[in-house]
C-alpha positions as CSV (number, residue, x, y, z in Angstrom):
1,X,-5.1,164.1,158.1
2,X,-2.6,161.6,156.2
3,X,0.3,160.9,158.6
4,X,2.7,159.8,155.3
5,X,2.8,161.5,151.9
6,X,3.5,160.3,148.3
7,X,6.9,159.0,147.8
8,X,7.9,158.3,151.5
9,X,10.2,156.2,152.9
10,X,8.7,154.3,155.7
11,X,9.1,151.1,157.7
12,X,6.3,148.7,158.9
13,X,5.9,146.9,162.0
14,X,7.3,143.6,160.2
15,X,10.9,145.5,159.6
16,X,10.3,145.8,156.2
17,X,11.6,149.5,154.3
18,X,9.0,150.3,151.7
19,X,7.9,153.5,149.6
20,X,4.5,155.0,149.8
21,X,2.6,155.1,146.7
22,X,-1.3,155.6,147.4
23,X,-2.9,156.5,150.4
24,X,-6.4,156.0,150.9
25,X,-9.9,155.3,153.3
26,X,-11.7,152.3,153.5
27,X,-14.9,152.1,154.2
28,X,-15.0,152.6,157.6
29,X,-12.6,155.4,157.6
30,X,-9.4,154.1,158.2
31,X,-6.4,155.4,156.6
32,X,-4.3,152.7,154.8
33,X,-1.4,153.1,152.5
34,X,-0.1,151.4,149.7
35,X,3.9,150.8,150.4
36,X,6.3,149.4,147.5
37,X,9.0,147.2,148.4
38,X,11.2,145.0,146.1
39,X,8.3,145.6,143.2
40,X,5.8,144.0,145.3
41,X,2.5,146.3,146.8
42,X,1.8,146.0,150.4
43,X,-1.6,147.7,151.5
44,X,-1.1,148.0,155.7
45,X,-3.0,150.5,158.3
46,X,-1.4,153.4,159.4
47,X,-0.7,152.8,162.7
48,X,1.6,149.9,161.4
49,X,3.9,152.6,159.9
50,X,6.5,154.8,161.1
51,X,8.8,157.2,158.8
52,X,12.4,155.4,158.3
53,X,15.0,157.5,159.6
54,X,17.2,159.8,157.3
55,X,20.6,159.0,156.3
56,X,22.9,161.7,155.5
57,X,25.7,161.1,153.7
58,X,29.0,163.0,154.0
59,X,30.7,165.0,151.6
């Protein structure tokens, strides 16, 4: 089961905020995800994800 979902925002293990725009397998099963940042496409494991935290803004 994906961990991430079209169109969020997540950070990688290199401290770089990107959006998700394709998740797939590779061969051997692993789940990868395609994560725009600045215009430029990086395609990193899973495991070197986790969701960026919300910010609410105040009326």
């Amino acid at each position: 089961m994906k961990k991430f979902a079209l169109g969020d925002v997540v950070n990688s293990d290199k401290g770089r905020r990107g959006v998700v725009r394709a998740a797939y397998r590779s061969k051997e099963g692993q789940q990868f995800y395609a994560v725009e940042k600045d215009g430029a496409m990086d395609h990193l494991e899973e495991h070197r994800l986790t969701p960026a935290p919300r910010v609410e803004l105040a009326a």
